[in-house]
C-alpha positions in Angstrom: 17.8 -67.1 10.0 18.1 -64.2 12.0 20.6 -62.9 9.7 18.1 -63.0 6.3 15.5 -61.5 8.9 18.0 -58.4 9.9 18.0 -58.3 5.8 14.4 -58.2 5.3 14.2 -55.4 8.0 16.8 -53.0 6.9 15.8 -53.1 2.9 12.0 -52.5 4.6 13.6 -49.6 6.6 15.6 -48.3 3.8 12.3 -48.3 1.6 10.1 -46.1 3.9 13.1 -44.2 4.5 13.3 -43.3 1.0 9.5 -42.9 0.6 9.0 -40.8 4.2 8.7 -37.6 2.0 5.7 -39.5 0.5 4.1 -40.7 2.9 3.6 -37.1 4.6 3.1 -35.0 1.5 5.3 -32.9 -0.4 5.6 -29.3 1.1 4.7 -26.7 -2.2 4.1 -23.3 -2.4 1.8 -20.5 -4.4 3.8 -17.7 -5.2 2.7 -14.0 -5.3 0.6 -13.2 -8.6 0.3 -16.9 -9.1 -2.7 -19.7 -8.7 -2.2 -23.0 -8.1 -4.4 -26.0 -8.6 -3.2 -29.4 -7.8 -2.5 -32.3 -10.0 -3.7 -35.5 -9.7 -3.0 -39.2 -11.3 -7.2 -38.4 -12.0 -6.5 -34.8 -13.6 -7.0 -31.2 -11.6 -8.7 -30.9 -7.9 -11.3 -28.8 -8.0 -10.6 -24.9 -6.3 -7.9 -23.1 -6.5 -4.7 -22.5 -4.1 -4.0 -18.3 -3.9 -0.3 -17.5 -2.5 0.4 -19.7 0.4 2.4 -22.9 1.3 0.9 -26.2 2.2 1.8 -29.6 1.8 0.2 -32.3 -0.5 -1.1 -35.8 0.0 0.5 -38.4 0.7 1.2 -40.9 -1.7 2.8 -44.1 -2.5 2.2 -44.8 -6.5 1.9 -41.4 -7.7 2.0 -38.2 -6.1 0.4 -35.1 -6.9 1.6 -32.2 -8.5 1.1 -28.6 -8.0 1.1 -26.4 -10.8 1.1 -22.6 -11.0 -0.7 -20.4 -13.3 0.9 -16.7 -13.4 -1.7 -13.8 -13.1 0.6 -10.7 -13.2 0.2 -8.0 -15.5 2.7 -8.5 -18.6 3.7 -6.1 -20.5 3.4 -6.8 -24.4 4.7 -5.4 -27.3 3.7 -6.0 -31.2 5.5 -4.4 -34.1 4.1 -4.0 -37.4 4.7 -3.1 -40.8 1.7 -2.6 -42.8 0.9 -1.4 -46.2 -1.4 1.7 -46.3 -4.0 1.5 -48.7 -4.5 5.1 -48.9 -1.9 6.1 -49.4 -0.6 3.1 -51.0 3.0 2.9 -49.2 4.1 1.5 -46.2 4.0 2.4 -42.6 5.6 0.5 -39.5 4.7 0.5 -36.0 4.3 -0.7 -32.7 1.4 -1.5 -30.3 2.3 -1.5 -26.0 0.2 -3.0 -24.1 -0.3 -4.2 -20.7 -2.4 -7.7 -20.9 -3.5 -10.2 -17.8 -5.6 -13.5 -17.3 -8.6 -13.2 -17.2 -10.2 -14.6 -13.9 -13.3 -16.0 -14.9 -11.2 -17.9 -17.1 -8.7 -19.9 -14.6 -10.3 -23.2 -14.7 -10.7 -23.1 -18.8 -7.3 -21.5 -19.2 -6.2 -25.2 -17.2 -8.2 -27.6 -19.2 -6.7 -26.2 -22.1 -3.3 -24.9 -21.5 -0.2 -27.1 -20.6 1.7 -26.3 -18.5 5.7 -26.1 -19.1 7.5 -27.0 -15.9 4.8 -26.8 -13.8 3.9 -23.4 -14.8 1.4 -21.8 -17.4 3.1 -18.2 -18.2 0.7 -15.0 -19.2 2.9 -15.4 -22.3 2.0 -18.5 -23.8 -1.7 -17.7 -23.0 -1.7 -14.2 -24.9 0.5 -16.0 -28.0 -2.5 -18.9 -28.3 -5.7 -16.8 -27.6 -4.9 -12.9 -27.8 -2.1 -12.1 -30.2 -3.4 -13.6 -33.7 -6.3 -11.1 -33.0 -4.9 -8.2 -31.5 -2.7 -8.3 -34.9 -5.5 -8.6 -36.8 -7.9 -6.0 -35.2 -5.2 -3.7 -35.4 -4.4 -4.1 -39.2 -7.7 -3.6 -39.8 -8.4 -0.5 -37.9 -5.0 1.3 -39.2 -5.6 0.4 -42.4 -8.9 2.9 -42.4 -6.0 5.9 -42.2 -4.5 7.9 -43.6 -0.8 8.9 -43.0 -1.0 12.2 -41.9 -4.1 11.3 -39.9 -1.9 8.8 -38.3 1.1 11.2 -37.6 -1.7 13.9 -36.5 -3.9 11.6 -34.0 -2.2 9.1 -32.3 -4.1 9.4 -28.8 -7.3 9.2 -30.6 -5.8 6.6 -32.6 -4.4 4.5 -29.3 -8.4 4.9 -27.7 -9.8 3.4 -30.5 -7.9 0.2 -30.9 -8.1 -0.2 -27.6 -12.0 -0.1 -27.6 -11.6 -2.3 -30.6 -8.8 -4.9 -29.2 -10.4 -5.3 -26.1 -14.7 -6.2 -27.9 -12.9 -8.3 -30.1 -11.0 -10.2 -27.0 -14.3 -10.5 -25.0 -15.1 -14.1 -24.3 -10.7 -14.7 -24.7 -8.7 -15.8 -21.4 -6.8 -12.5 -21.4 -7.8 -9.3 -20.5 -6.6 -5.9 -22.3 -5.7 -3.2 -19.4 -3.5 -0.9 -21.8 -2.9 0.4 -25.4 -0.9 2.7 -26.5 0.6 3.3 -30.4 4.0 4.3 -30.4 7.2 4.2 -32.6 5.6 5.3 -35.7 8.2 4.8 -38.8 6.8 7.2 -41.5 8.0 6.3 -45.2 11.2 7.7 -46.2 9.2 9.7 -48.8 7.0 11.5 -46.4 9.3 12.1 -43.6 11.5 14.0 -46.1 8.0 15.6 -47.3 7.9 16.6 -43.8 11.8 17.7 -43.1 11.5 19.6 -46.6 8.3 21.5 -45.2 9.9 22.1 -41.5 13.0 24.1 -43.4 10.6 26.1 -45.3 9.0 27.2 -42.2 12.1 27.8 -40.6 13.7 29.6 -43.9 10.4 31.7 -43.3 10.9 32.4 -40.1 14.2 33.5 -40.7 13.5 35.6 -43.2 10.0 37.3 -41.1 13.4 37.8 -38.5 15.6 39.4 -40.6 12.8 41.7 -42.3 12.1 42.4 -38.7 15.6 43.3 -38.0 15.8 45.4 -41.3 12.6 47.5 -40.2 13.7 48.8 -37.3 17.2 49.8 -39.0 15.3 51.4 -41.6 13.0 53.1 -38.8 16.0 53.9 -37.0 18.1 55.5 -39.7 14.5 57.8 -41.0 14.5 59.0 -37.4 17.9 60.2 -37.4 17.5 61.5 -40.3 14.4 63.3 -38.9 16.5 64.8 -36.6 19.0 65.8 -38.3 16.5 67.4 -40.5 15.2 69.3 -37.7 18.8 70.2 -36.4 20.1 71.3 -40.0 16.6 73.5 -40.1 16.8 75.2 -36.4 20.5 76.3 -37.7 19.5 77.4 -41.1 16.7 79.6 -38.9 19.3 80.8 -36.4 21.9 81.9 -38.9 19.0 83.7 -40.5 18.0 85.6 -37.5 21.4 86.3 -37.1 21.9 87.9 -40.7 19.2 90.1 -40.4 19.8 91.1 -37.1 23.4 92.2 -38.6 21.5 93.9 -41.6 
């Protein structure tokens, strides 16, 4: 009897040995740029958890989770190739931008977005909500150009689908902090254009040089012969004098 008792005991001890973690919550922690919200068997506690380290409930059943949401800036960049309607070729290049989550957003971005391993990324909120219309918007507004406009005002250019970008995210979970276009691939036609157009200016310039060059040995050369002129006229003079003096 005492033996089936002793039994009893030590699978009883063995259980809350393995559950002890349980019983006084799991320690977790909030990273730097990061939220945390915890998860229950019931779905998400209400408020948030900024960077610290705490410990959960206890539990027996099911325990709850913590899990992250990342709120650093990300850098982001989209390429493009895009036919030019104006110009009717095509014309890549590539937007930079700096993106983040929007605040007023955390508890929708939540209810919305799983998480993968505990943690929803910047990334996989700007590929569901800001990407298919950052790509758009930008299609759109590039398509209103020219080449040469493009090649010739690119900061104007980068202010301008930012302004757009960022109206056409309003109401999105991700915010636009930076824009810039960059990596512009002209079409082979018109960067030759462009090469062809840079050696005329430089066969120009070489030629403005060398007519340069030639003008001042030509001015050189008349005023030598100037003074040799003047040289070969005092003599002429001199002997003159001379002659008559002998006379």
């Amino acid at each position: 009897m005492k033996s089936v008792i002793s039994k009893i005991l030590a699978v009883i001890f063995a259980s809350l040995a393995l559950t002890s973690c349980s019983l006084i919550g799991e320690k977790v922690e909030v990273p730097p740029a990061h939220i945390g919200k915890v998860l229950t068997k019931d779905g998400y506690k209400s408020g948030n958890y900024s960077p610290s380290r705490f410990r959960l409930d206890p539990c027996f059943a099911y325990c709850d989770s913590i899990v992250l949401l990342e709120t650093s800036d990300q850098p982001v960049a989209e390429k493009f190739a895009l036919f030019m309607p104006k110009d009717q070729l095509n014309m890549g290049f590539d937007l930079r931008m700096t993106v983040s989550v929007d605040d007023s957003q955390i508890d929708n971005i939540y209810k919305r977005v799983p998480a993968d391993r505990g943690i929803i990324s910047v990334n996989k909120i700007y590929i569901t909500y800001a990407q298919p219309i950052i790509r758009d918007v930008a299609r759109q507004v590039m398509a209103n150009y020219t080449i040469n406009e493009v090649a010739s005002s690119r900061e104007r250019l980068s202010l301008e689908l930012q302004n757009a970008i960022g109206k056409a995210l309003a109401g999105a979970p991700v915010k636009l902090k930076r824009l810039g276009l960059a990596d512009v691939q002209f079409p082979q036609i018109i960067t030759k254009a462009k090469e062809q157009a840079a050696e005329r200016r430089e066969q120009i310039e070489r030629e403005k040089a060398q007519f340069e060059i030639q003008k001042i040995q030509q001015e050189r050369e008349l005023a030598q012969a100037q003074m040799q002129r003047a040289i070969d006229r005092e003599k002429a003079e001199a002997t003159k004098e001379v002659n008559e003096i002998l006379a």
